[in-house]
PDB file of the backbone (N, CA, C, O) and the ligand in Angstrom, with CONECT records:
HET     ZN  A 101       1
ATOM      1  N   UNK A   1     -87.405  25.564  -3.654  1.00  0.00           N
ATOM      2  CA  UNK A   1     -87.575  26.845  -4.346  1.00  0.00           C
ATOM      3  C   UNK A   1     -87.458  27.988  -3.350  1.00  0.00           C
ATOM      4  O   UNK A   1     -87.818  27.872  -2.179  1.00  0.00           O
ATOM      5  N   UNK A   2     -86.989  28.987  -3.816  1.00  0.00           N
ATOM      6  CA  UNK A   2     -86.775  30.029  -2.819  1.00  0.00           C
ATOM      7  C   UNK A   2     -87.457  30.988  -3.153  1.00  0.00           C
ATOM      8  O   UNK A   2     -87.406  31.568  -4.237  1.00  0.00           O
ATOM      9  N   UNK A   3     -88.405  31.317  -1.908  1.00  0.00           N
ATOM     10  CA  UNK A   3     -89.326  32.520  -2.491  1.00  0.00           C
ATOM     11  C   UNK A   3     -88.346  33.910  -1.751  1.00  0.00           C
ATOM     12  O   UNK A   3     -87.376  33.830  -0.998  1.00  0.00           O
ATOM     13  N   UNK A   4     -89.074  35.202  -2.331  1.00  0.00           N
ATOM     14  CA  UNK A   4     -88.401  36.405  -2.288  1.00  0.00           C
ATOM     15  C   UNK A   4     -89.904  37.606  -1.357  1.00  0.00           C
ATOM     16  O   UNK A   4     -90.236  38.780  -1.523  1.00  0.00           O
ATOM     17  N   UNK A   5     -90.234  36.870  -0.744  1.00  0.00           N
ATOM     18  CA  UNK A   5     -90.857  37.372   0.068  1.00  0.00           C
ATOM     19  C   UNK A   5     -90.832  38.339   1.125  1.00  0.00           C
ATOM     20  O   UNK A   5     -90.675  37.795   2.219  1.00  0.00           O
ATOM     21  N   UNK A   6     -90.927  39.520   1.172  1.00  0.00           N
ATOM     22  CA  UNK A   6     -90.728  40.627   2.306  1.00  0.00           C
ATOM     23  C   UNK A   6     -91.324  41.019   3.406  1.00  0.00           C
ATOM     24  O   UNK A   6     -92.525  40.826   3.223  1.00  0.00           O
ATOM     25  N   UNK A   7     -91.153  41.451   4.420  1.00  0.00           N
ATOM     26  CA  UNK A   7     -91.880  41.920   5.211  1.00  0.00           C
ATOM     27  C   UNK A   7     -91.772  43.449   5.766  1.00  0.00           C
ATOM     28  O   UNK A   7     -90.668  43.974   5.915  1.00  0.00           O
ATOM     29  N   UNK A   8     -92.734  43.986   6.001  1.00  0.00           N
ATOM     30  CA  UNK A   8     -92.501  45.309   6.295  1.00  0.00           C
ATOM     31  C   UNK A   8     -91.690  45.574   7.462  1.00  0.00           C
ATOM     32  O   UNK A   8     -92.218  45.233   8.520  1.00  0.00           O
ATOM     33  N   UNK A   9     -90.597  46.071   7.537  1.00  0.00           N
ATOM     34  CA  UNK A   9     -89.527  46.250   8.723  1.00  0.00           C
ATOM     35  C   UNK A   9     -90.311  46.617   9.727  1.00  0.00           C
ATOM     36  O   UNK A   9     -89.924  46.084  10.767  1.00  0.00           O
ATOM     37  N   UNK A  10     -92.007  47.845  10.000  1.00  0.00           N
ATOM     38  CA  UNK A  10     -91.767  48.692  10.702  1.00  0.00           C
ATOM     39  C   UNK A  10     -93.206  47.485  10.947  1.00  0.00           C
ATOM     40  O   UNK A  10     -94.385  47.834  10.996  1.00  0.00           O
ATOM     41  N   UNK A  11     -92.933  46.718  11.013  1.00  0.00           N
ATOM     42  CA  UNK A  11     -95.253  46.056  10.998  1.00  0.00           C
ATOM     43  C   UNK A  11     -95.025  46.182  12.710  1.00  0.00           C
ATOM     44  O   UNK A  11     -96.184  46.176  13.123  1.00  0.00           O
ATOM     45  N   UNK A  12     -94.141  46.290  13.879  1.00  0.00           N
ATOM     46  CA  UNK A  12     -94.843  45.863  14.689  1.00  0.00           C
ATOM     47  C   UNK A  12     -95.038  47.279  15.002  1.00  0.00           C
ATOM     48  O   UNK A  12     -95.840  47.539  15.899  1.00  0.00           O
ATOM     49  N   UNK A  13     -94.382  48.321  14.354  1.00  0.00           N
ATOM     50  CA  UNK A  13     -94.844  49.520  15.118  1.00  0.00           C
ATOM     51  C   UNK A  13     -96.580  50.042  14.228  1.00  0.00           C
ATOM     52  O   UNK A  13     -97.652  50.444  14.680  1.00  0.00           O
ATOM     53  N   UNK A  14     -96.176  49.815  13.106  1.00  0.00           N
ATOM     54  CA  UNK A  14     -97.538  50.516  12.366  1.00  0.00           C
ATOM     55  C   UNK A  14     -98.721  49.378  12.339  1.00  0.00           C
ATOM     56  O   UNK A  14     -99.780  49.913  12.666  1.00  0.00           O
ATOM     57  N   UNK A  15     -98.838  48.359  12.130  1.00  0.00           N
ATOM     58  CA  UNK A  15     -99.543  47.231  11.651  1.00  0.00           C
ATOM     59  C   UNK A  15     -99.766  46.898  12.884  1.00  0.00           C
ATOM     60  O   UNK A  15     -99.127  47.357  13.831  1.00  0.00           O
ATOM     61  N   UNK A  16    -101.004  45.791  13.006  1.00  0.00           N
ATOM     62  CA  UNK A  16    -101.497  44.980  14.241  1.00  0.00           C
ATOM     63  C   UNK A  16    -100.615  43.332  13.910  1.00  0.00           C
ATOM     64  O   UNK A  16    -100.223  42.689  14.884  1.00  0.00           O
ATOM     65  N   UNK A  17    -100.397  42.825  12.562  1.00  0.00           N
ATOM     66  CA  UNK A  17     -99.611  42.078  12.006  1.00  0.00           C
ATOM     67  C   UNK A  17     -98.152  41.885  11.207  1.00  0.00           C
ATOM     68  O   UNK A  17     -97.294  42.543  11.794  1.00  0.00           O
ATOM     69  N   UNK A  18     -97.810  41.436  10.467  1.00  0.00           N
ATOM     70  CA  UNK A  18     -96.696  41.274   9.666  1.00  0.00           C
ATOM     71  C   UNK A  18     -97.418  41.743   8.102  1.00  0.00           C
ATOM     72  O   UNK A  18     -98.567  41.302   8.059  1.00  0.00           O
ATOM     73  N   UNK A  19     -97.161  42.268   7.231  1.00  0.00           N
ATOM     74  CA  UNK A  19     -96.978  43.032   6.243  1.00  0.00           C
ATOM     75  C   UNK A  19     -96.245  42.703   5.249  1.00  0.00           C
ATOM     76  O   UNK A  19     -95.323  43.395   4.817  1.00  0.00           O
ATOM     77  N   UNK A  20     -96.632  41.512   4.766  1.00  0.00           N
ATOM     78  CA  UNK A  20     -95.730  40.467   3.595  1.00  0.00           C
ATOM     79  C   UNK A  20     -95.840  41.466   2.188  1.00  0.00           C
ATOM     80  O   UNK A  20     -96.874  42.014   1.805  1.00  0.00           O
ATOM     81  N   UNK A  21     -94.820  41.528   1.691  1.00  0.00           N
ATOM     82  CA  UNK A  21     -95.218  42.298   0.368  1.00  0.00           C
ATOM     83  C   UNK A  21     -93.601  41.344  -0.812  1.00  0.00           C
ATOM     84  O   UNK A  21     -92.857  40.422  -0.473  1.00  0.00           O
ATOM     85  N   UNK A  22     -93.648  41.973  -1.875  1.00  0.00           N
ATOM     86  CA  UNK A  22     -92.704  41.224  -2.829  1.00  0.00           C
ATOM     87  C   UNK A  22     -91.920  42.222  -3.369  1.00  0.00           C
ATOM     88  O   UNK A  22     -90.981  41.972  -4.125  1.00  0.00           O
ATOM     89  N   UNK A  23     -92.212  43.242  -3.062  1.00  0.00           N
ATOM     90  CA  UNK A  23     -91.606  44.531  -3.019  1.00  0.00           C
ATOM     91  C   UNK A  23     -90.778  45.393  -1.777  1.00  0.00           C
ATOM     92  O   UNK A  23     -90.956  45.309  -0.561  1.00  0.00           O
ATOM     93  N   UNK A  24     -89.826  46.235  -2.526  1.00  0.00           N
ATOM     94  CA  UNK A  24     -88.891  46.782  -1.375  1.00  0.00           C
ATOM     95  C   UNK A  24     -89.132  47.533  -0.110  1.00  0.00           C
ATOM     96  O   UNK A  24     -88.400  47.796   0.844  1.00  0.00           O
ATOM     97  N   UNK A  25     -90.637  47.857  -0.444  1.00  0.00           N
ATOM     98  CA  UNK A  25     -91.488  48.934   0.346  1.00  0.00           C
ATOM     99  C   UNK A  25     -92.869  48.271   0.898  1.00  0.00           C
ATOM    100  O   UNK A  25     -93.584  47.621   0.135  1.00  0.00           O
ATOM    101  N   UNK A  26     -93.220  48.481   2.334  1.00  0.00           N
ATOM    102  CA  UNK A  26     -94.738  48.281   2.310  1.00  0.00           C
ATOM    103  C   UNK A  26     -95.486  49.172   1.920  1.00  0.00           C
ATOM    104  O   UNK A  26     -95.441  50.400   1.856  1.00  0.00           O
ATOM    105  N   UNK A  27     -96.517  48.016   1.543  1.00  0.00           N
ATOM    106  CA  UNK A  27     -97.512  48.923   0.195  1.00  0.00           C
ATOM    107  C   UNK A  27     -98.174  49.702   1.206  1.00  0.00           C
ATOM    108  O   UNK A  27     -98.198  50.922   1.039  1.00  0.00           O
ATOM    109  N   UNK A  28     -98.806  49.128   2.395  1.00  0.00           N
ATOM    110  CA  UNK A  28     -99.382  49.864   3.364  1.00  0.00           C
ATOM    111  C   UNK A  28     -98.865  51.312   4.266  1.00  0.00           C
ATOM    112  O   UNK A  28     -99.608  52.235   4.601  1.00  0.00           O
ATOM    113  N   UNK A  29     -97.611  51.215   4.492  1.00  0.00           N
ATOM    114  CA  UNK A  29     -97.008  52.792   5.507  1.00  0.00           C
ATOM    115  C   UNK A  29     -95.744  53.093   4.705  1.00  0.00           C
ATOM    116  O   UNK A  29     -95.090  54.066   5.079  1.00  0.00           O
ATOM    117  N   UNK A  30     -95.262  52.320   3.542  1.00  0.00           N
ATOM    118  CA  UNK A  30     -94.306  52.694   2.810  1.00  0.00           C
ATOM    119  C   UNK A  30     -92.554  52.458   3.819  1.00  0.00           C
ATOM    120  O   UNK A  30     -91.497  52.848   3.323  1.00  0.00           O
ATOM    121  N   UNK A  31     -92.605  51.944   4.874  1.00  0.00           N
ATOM    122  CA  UNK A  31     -91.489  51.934   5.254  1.00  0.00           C
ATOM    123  C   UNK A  31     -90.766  50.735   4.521  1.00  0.00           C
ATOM    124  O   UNK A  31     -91.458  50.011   3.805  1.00  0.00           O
ATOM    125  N   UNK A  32     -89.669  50.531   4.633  1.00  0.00           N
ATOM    126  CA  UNK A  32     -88.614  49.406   3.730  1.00  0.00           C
ATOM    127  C   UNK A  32     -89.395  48.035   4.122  1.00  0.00           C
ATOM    128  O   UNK A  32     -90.432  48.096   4.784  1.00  0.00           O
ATOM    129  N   UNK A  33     -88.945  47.006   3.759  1.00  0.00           N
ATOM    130  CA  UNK A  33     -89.178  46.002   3.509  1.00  0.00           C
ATOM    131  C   UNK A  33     -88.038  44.857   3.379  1.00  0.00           C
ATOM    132  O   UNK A  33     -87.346  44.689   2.375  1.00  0.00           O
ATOM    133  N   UNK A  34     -87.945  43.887   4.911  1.00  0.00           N
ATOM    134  CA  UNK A  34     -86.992  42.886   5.012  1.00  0.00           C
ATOM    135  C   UNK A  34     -87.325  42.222   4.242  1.00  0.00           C
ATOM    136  O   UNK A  34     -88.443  42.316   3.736  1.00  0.00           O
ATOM    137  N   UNK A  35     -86.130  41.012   3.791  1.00  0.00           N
ATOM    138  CA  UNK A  35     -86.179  39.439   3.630  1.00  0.00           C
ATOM    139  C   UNK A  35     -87.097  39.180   5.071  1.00  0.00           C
ATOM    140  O   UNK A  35     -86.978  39.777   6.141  1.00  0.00           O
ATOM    141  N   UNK A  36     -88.349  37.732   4.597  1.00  0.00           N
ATOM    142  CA  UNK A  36     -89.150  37.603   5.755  1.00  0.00           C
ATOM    143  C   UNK A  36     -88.500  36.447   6.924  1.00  0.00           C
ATOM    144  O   UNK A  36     -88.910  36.130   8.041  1.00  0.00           O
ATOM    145  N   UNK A  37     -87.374  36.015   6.165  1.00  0.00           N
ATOM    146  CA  UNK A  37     -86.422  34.763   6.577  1.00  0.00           C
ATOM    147  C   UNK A  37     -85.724  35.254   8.137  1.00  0.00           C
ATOM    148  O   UNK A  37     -84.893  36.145   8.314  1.00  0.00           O
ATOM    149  N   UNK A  38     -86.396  34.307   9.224  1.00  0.00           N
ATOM    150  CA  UNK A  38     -87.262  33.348   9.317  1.00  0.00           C
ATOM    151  C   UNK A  38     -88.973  33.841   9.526  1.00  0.00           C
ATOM    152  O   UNK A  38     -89.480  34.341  10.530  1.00  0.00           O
ATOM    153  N   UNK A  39     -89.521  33.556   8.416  1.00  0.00           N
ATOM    154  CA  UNK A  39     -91.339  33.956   9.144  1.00  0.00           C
ATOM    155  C   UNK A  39     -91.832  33.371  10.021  1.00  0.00           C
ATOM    156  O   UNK A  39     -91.483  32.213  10.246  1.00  0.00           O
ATOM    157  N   UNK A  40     -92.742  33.966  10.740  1.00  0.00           N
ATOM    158  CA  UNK A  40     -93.456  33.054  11.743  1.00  0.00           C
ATOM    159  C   UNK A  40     -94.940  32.248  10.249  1.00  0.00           C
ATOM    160  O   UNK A  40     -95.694  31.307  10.498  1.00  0.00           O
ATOM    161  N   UNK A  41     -94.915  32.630   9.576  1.00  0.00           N
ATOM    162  CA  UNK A  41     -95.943  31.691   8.075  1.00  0.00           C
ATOM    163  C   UNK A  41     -94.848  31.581   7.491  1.00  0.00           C
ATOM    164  O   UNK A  41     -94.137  32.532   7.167  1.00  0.00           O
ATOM    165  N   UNK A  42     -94.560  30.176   7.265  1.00  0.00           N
ATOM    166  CA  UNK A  42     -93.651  29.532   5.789  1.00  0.00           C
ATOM    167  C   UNK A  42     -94.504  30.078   5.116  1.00  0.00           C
ATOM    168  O   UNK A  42     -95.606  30.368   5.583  1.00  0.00           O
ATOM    169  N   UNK A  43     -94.167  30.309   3.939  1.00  0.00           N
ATOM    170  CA  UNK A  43     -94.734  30.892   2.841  1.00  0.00           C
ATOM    171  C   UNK A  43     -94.705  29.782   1.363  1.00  0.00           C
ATOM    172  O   UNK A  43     -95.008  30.045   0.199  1.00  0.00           O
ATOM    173  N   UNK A  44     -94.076  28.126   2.154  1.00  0.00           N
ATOM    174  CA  UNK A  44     -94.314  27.193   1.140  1.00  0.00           C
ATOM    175  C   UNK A  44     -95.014  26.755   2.102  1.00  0.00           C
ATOM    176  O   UNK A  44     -95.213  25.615   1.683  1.00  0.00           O
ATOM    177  N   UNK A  45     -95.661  26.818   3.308  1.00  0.00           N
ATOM    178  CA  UNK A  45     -96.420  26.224   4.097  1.00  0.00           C
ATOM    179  C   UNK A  45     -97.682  25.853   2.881  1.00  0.00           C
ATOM    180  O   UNK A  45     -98.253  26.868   2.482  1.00  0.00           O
ATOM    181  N   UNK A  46     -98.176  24.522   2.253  1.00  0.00           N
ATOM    182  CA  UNK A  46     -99.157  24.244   1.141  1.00  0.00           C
ATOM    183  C   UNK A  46    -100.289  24.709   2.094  1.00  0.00           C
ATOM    184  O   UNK A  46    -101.142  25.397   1.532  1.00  0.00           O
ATOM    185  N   UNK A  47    -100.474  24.485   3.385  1.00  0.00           N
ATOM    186  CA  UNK A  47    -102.015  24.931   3.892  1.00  0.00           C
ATOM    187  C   UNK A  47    -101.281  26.484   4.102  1.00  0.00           C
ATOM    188  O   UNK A  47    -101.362  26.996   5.218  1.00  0.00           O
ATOM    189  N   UNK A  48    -100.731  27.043   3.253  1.00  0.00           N
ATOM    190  CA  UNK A  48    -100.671  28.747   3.781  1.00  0.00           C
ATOM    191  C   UNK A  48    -101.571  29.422   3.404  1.00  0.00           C
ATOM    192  O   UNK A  48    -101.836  29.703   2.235  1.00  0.00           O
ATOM    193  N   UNK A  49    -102.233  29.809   4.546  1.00  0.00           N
ATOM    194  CA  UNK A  49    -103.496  30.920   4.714  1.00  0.00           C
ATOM    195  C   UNK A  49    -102.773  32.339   4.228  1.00  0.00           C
ATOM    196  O   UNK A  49    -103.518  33.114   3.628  1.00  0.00           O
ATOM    197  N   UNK A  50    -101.341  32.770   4.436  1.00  0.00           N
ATOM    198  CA  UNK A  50    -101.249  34.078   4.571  1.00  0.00           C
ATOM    199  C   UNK A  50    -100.794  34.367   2.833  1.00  0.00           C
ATOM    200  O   UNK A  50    -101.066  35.381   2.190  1.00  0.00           O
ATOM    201  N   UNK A  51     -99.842  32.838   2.219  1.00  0.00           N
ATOM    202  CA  UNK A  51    -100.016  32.737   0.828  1.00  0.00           C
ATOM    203  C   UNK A  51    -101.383  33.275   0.326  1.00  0.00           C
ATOM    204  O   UNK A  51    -101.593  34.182  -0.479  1.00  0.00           O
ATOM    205  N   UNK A  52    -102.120  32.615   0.894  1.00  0.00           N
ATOM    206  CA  UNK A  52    -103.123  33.502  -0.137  1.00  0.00           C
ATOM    207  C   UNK A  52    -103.824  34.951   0.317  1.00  0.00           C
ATOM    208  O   UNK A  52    -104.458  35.677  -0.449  1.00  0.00           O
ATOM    209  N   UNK A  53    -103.577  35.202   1.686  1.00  0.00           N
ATOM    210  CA  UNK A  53    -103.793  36.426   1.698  1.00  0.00           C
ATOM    211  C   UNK A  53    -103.006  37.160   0.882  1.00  0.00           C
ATOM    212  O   UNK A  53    -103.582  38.027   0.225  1.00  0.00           O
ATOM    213  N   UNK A  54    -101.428  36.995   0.707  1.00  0.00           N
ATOM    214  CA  UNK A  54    -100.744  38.222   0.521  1.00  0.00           C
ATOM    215  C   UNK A  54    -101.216  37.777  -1.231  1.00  0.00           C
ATOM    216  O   UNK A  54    -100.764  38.583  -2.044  1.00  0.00           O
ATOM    217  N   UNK A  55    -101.919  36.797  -1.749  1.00  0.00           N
ATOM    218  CA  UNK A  55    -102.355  37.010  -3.448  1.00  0.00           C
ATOM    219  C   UNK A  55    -103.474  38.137  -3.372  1.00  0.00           C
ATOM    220  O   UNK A  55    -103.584  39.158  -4.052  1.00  0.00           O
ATOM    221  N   UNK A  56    -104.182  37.707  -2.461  1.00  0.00           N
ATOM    222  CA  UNK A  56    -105.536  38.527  -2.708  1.00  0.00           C
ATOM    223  C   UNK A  56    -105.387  39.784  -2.461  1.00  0.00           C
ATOM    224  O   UNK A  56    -106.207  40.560  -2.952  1.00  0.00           O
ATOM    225  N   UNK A  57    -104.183  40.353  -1.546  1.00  0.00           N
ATOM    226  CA  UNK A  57    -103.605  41.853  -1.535  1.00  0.00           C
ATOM    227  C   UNK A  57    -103.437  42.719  -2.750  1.00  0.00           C
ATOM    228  O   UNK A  57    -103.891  43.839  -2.986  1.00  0.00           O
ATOM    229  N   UNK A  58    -102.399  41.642  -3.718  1.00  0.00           N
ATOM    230  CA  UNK A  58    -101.413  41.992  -4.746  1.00  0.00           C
ATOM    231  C   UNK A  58    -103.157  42.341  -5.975  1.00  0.00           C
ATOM    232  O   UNK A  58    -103.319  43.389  -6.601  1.00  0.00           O
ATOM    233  N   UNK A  59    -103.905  41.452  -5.980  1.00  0.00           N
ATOM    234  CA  UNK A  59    -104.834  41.073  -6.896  1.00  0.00           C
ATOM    235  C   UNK A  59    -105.581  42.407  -7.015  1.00  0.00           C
ATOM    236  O   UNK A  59    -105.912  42.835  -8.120  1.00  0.00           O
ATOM    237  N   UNK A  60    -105.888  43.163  -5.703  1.00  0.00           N
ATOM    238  CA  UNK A  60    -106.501  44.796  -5.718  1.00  0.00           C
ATOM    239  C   UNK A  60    -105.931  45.583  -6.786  1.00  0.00           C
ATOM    240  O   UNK A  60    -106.263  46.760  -6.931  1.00  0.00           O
TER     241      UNK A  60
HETATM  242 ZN    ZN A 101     -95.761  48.720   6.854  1.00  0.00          ZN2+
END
């Protein structure tokens, strides 16, 4: 399955991390938003910790 997962282009300048979002924009500094391909978190990783961070983001 192919997920459609993004990352914020600008995370290493604004963020202390990576900035997964599912949208074109980070929700956090608003700059664009890559394909996350290749992540340093698979995002089918089944023990993915950041999977469920980026739910509990969206869930606010
Ligand atoms: Zn950002």
């Amino acid at each position: 399955m192919k997920s459609d997962i993004r990352v914020c282009s600008a995370w290493r300048e604004a963020h202390d991390r990576p900035v997964y979002t599912l949208d074109d924009a980070c929700p956090d500094c608003g700059a664009s938003a890559k394909n996350a391909v290749p992540a340093p978190f698979s995002p089918e990783d089944p023990n993915g910790e950041y999977r469920r961070a980026l739910k509990r983001r969206h869930r606010q």
